[in-house]
C-alpha positions as a printed Julia matrix, in Angstrom:
173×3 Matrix{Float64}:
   0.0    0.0    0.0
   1.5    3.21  -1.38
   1.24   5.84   1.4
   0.68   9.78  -0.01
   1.93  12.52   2.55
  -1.79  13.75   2.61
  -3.28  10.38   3.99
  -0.45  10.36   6.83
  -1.14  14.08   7.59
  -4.65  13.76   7.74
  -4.01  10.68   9.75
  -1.47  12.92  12.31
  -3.77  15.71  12.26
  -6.68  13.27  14.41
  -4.25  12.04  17.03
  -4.68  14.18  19.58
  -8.42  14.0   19.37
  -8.03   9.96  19.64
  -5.57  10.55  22.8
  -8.06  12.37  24.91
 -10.25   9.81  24.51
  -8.33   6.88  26.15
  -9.16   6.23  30.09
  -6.89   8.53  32.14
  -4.83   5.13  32.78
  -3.88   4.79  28.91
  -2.79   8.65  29.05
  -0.81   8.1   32.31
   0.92   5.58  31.35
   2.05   7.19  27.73
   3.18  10.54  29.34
   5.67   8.07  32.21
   7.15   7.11  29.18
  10.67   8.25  29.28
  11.43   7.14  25.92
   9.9    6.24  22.58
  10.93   2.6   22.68
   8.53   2.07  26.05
   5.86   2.87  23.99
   5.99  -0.93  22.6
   4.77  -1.85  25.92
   1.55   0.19  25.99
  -1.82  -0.41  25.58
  -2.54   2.85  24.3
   0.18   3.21  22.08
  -1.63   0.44  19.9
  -5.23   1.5   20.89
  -3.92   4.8   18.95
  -2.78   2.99  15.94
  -5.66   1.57  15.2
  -7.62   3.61  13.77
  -5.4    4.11  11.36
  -4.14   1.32   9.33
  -1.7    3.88   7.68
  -0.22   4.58  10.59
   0.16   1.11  11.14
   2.48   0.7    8.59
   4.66   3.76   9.72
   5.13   1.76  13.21
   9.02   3.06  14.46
   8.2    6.67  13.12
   4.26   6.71  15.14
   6.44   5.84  18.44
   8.5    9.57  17.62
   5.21  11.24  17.56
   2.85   9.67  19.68
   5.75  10.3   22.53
   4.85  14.12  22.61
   1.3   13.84  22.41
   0.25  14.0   25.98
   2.66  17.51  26.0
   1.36  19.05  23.09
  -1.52  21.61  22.64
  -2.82  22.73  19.56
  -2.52  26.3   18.81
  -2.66  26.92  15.4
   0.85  28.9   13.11
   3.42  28.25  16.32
   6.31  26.21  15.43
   7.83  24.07  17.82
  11.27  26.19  17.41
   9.14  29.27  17.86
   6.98  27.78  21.37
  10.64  27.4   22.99
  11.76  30.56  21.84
   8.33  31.8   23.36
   8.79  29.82  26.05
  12.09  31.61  26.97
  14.53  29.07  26.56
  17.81  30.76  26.1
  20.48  31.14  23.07
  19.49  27.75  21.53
  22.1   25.79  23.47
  19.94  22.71  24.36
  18.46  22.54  20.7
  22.58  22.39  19.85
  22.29  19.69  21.94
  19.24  17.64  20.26
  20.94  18.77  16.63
  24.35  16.69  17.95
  22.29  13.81  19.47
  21.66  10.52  17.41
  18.47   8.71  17.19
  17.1    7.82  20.11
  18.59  10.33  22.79
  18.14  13.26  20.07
  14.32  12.47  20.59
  15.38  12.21  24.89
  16.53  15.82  24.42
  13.8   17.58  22.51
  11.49  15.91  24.87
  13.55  17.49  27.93
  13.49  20.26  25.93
   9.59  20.6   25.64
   9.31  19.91  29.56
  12.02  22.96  30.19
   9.47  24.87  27.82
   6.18  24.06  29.54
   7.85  24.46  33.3
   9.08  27.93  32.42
   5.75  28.96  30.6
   3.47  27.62  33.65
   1.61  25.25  32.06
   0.65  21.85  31.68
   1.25  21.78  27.89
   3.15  23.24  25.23
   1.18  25.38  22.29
   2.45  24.29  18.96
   0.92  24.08  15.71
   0.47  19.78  15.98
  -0.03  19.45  12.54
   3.31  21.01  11.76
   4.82  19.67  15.05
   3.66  16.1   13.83
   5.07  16.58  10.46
   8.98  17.24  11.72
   8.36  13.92  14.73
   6.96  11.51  11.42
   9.65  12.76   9.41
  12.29  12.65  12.29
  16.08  13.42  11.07
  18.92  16.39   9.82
  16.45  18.31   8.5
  13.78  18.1   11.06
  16.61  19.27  14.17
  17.59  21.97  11.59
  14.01  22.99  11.11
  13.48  23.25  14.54
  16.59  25.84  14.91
  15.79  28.01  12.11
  12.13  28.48  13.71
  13.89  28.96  16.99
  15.84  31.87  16.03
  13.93  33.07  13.43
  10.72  33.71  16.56
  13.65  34.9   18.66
  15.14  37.49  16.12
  11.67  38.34  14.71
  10.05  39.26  18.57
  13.68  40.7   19.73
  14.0   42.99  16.48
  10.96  43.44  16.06
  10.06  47.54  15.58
   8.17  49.35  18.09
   4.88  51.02  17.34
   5.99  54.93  18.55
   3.76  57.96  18.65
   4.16  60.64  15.98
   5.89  63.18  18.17
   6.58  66.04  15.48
   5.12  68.96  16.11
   2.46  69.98  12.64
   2.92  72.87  11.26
């Protein structure tokens, strides 16, 4: 079965909607998860797959995504570089440290990573766009840790630089 990059996003796009629906044990038990390769031994993890026999066929890239889930809220246009620029995490250093990681402490990191986000922004979850956030965990690599540092900078540069709205102060004449 030939899988197009629409089916698996539209497929992505209803996870979250599928996670809040498992018994709080199922959710528990996915966010203890310290990293993706525990997921194997989760009911949920498959209760998740199963709805979507595409996904199914995508198993070792559905553990990368499904292992953020329960940290992830939807808000739609942030990047995930963006929410921990947002989130206040400084200079980039520990995305440095995902971007030198191999697979599967890279994926130990950014998860780190997300937690550092969501402690310093008070909350229980991190806002990120999920459809874009799922994209880079499916498609997990190079160019997803570089992806991840461009948005980073590029949120930190663009609210840092960004040009203050100042009153007209010249006097008419």
């Amino acid at each position: 079965m030939v899988q197009s990059n629409e089916d698996i996003k539209k497929a992505l796009h209803g996870l979250p909607q599928v996670f809040e629906s498992l018994s709080s044990g199922q959710k528990s038990k996915l966010r203890r998860a310290r990293r993706p390769e525990e997921l194997e031994s989760i009911s949920g993890f498959y209760v998740l797959l199963s709805n979507h026999p595409i996904l199914q066929n995508s198993f070792w890239k559905m553990k990368n995504v499904v292992f953020f889930i329960p940290w992830i809220e939807h808000t739609e246009g942030i990047s995930l570089g963006g929410s921990f620029s947002r989130a206040g995490i400084e200079e980039g250093l520990r995305i440095y440290q995902v971007m030198r990681s191999s697979y599967p402490n890279d994926l130990f990191y950014l998860m780190r990573l997300t937690k550092m986000a969501i402690s310093k922004g008070n909350t229980k979850k991190l806002k990120v766009d999920w459809q874009k956030m799922s994209n880079i965990l499916f498609y997990w690599g190079d160019d997803s840790k570089r992806r991840i540092l461009r948005e980073f900078f590029e949120e930190e540069h663009f609210t840092k630089n960004k040009p203050e709205e100042k009153e007209n102060i010249h006097d008419d004449e």
